[in-house]
Short mmCIF file of the C-alpha atoms (twelve columns), coordinates in Angstrom:
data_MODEL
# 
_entry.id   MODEL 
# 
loop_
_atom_site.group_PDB 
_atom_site.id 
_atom_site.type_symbol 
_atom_site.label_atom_id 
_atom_site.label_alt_id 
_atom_site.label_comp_id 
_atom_site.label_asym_id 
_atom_site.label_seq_id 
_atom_site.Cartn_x 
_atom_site.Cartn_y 
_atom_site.Cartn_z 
_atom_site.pdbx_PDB_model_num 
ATOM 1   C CA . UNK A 1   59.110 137.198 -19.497  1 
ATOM 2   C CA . UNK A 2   61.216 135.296 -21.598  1 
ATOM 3   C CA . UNK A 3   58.554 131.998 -20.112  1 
ATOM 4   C CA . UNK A 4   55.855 133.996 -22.260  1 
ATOM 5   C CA . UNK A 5   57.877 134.100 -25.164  1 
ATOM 6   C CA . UNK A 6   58.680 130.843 -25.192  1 
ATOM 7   C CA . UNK A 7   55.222 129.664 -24.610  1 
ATOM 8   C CA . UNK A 8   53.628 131.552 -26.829  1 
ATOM 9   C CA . UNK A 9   56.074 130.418 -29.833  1 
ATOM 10  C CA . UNK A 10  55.160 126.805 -28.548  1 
ATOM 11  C CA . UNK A 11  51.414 127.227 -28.849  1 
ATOM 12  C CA . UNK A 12  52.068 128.839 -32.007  1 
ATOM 13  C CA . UNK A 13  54.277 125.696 -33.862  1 
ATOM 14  C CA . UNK A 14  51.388 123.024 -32.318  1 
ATOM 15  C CA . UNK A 15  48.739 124.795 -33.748  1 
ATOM 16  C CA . UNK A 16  50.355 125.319 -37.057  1 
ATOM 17  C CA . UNK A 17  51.398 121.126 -36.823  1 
ATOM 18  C CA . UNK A 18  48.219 120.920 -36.294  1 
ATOM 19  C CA . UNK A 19  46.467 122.714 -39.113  1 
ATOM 20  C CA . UNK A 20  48.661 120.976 -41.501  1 
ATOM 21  C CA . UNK A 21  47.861 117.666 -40.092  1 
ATOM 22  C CA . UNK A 22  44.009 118.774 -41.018  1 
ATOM 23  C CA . UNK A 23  44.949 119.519 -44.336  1 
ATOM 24  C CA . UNK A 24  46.786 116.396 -44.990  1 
ATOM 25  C CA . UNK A 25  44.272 114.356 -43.788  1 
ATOM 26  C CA . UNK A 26  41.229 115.994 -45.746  1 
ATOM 27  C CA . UNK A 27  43.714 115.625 -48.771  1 
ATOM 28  C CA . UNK A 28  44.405 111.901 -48.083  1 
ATOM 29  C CA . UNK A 29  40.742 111.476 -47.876  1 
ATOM 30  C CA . UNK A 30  39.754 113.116 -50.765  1 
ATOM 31  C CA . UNK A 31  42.542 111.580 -52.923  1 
ATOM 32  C CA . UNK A 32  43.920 108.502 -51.692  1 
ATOM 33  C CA . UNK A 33  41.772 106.892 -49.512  1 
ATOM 34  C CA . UNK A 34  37.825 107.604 -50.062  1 
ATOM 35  C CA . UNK A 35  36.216 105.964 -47.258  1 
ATOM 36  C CA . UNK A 36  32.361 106.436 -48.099  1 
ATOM 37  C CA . UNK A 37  30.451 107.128 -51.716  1 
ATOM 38  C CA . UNK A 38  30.598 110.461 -50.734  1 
ATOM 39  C CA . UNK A 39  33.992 111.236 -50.283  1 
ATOM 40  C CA . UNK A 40  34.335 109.131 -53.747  1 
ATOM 41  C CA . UNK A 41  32.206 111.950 -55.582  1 
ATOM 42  C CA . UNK A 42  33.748 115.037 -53.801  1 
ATOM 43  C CA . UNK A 43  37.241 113.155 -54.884  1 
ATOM 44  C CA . UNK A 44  35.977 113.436 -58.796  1 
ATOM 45  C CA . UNK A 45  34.535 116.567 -58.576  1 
ATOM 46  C CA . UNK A 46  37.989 118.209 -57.212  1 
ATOM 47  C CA . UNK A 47  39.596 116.527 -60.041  1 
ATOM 48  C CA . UNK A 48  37.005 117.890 -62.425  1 
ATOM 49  C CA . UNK A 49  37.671 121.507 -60.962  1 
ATOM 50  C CA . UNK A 50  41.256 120.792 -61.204  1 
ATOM 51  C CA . UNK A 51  40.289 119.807 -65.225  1 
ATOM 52  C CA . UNK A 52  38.721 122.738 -65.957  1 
ATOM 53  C CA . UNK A 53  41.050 125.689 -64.087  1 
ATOM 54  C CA . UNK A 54  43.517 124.422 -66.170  1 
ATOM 55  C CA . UNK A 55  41.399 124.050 -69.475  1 
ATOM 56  C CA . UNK A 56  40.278 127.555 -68.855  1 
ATOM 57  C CA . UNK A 57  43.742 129.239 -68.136  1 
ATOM 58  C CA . UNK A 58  45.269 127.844 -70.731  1 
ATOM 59  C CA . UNK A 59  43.171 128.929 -73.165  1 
ATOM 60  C CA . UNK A 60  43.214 132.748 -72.104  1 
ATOM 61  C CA . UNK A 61  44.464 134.964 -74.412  1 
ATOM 62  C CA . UNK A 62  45.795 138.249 -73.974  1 
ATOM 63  C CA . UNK A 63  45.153 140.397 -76.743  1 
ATOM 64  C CA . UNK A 64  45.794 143.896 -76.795  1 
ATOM 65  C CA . UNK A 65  43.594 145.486 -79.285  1 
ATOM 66  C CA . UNK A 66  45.037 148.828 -78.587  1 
ATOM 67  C CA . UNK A 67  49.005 147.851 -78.720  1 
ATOM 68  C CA . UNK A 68  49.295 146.133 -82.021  1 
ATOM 69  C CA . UNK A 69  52.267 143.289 -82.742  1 
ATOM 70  C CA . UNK A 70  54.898 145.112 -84.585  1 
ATOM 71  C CA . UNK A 71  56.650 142.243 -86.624  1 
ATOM 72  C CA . UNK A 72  59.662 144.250 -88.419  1 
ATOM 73  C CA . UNK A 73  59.602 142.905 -91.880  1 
ATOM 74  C CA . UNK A 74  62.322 142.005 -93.992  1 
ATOM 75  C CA . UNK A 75  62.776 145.174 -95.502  1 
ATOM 76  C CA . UNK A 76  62.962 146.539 -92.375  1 
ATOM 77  C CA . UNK A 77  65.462 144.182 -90.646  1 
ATOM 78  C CA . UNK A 78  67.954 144.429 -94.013  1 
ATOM 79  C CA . UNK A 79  67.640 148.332 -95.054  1 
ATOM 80  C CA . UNK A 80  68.025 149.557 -90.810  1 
ATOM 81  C CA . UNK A 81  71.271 148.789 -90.727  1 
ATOM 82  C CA . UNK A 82  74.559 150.853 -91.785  1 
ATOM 83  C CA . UNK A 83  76.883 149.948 -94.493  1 
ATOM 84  C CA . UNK A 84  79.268 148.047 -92.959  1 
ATOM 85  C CA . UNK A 85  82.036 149.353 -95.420  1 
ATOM 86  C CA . UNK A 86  83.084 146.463 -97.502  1 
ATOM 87  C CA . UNK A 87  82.604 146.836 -101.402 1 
ATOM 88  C CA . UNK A 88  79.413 146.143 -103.472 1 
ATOM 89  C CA . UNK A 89  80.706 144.074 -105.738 1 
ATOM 90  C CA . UNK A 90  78.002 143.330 -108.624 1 
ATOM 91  C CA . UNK A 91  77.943 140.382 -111.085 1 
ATOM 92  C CA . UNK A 92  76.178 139.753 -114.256 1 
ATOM 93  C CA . UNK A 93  74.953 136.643 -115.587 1 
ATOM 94  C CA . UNK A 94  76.863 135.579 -118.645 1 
ATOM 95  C CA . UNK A 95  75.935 133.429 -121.622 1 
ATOM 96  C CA . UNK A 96  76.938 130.395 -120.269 1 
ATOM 97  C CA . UNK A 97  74.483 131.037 -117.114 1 
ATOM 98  C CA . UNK A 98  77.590 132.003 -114.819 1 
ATOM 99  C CA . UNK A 99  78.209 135.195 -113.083 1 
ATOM 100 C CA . UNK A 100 81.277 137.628 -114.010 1 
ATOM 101 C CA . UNK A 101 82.202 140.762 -111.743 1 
ATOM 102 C CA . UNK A 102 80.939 144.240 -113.869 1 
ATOM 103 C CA . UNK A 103 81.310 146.827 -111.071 1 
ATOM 104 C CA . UNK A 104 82.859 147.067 -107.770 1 
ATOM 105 C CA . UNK A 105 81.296 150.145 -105.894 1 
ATOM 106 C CA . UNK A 106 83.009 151.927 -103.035 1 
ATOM 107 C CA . UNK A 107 81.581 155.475 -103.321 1 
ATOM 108 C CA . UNK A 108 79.018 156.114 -100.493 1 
ATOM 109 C CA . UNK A 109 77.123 158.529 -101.858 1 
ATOM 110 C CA . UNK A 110 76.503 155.508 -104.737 1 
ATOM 111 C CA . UNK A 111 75.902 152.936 -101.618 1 
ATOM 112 C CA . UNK A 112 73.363 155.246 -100.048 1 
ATOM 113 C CA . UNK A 113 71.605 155.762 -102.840 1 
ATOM 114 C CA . UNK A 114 71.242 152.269 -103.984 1 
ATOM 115 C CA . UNK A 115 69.899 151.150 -100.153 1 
ATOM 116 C CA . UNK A 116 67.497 154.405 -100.369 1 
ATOM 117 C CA . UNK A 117 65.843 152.671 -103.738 1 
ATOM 118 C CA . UNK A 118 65.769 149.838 -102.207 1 
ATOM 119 C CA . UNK A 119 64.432 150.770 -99.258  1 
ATOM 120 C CA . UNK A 120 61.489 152.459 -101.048 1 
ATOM 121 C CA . UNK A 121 61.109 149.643 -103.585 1 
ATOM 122 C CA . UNK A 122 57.603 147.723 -103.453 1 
ATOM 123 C CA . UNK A 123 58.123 144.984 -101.117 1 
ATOM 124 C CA . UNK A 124 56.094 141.900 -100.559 1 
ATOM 125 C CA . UNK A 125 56.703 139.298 -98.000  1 
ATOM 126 C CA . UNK A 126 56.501 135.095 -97.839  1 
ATOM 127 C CA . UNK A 127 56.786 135.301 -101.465 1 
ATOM 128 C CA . UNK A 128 58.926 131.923 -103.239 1 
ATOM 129 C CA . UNK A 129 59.981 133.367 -106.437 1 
ATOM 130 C CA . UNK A 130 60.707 130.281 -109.204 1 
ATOM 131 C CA . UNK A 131 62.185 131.929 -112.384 1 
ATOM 132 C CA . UNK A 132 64.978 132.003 -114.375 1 
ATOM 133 C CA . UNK A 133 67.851 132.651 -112.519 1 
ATOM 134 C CA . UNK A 134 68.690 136.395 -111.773 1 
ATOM 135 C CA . UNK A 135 70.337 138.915 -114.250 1 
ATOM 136 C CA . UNK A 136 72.654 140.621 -111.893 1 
ATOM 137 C CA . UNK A 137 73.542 139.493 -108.234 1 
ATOM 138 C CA . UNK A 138 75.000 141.644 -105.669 1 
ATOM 139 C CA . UNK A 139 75.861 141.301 -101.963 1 
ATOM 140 C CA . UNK A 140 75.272 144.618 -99.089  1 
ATOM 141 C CA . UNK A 141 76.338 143.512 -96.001  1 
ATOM 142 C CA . UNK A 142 75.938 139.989 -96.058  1 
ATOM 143 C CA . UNK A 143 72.841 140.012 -97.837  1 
ATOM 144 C CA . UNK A 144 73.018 138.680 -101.256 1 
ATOM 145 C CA . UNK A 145 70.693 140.123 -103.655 1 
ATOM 146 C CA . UNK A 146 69.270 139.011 -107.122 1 
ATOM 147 C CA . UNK A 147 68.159 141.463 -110.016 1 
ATOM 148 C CA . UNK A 148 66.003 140.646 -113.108 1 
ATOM 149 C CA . UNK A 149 65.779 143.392 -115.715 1 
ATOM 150 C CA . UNK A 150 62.145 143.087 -116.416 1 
ATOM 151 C CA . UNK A 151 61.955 144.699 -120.172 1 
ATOM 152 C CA . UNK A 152 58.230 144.281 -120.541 1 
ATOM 153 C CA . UNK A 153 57.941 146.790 -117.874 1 
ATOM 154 C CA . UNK A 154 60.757 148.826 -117.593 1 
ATOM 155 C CA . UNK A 155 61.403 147.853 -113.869 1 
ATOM 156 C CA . UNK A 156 63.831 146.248 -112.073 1 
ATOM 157 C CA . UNK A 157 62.618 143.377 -110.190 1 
ATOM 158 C CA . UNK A 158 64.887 142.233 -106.616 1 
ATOM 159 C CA . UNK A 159 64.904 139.680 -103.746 1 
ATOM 160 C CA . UNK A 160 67.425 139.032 -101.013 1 
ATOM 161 C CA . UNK A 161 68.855 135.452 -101.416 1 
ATOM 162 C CA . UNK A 162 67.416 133.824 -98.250  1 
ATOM 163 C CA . UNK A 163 64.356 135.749 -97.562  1 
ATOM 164 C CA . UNK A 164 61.097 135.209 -98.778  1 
ATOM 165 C CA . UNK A 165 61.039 138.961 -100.091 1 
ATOM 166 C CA . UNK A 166 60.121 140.142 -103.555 1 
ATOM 167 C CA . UNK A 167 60.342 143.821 -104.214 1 
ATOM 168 C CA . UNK A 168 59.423 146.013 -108.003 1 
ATOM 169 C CA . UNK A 169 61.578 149.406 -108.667 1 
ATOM 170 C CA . UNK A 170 59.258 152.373 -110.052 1 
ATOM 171 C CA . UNK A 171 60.643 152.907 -113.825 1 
ATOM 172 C CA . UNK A 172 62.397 156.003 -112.657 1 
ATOM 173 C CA . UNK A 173 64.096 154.037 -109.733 1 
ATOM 174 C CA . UNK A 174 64.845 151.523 -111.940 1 
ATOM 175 C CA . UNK A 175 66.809 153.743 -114.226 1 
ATOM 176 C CA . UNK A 176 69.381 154.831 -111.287 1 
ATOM 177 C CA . UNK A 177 69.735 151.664 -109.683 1 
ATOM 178 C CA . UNK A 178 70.626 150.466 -113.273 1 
ATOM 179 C CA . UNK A 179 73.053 152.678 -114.224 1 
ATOM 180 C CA . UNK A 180 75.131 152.264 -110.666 1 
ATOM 181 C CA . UNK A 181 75.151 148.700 -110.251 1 
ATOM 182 C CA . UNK A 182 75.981 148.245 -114.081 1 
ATOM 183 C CA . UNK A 183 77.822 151.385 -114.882 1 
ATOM 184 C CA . UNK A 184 75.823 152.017 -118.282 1 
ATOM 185 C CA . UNK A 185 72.486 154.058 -118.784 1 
ATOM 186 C CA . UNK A 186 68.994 151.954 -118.939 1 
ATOM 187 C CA . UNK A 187 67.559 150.901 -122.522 1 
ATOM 188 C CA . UNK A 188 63.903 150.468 -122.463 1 
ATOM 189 C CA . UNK A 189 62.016 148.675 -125.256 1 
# 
């Protein structure tokens, strides 16, 4: 019994040896060592096919009509996240084109408030703003941002230092956010 076995396994290995020596030697023929015109045109023709299965997978795409990309704007990334408790600490531009501290806020209600208006402000994205520099700055967990007071319209105008992010205040908005960063009530023209 254990002859069989033993047999059998033996028959088994020299007829695997011996399929792989078949597939060496087609491969050596077809690769290395063309021995007719023949060979020398099957040998270019399995390169070809070798060309164009990769040419063709690597230009598949896989798009998902049905399962849109979801790319979380900046908005989204900034305004998610909770207040980490430090102090907004707001500074106005002074004559001189330097900032001064005006207001230090540590009420939450205040905090929650100001990231709500934000939050709903009218955002656009991969926007470079170049004007003058801004009239009030004011950092929210680690994210600097820059105010203009925008008299013409009555709006507040804000990007996050670092982000290509531009976002306009309604005029009611406006008037809230004003009046806590600053501490004073809005004048419109």
């Amino acid at each position: 019994m254990t002859y069989n076995v033993v047999s059998k396994y033996n028959e088994q290995m020299r007829m695997r040896s011996q399929t792989e020596l078949s597939f060496l030697r087609l491969i050596k023929q077809l690769v290395i060592f063309p021995t007719s015109k023949r060979w020398f045109f099957m040998r270019n023709q399995f390169y070809l096919l070798i060309i164009l299965i990769l040419f063709f997978v690597g230009c598949q795409q896989q798009v998902n009509e049905e399962s849109p990309v979801n790319i979380p704007t900046t908005k989204d990334k900034v305004y998610s996240e909770s207040w980490n408790g430090e102090p907004v600490i707001v500074k106005g531009q002074t004559d001189d084109g330097n900032y001064t501290n005006i207001n230090e806020i540590n009420d939450v209600k205040d905090i929650e408030t100001i990231i709500e208006l934000l939050k709903n402000a009218e955002w656009e994205e991969n926007v470079q703003v170049d004007i003058r520099p801004p009239d009030y700055r004011f950092s929210w967990n680690r994210y600097i941002h820059g105010v203009w007071d925008n008299k013409e319209y009555n709006r507040l105008e804000v990007i996050i230092e670092g982000h290509s992010s531009y976002g306009t205040l309604s005029i009611s908005s406006s008037e809230v956010l004003y009046e806590i960063l600053t501490g004073t009530s809005y004048e419109s023209d």
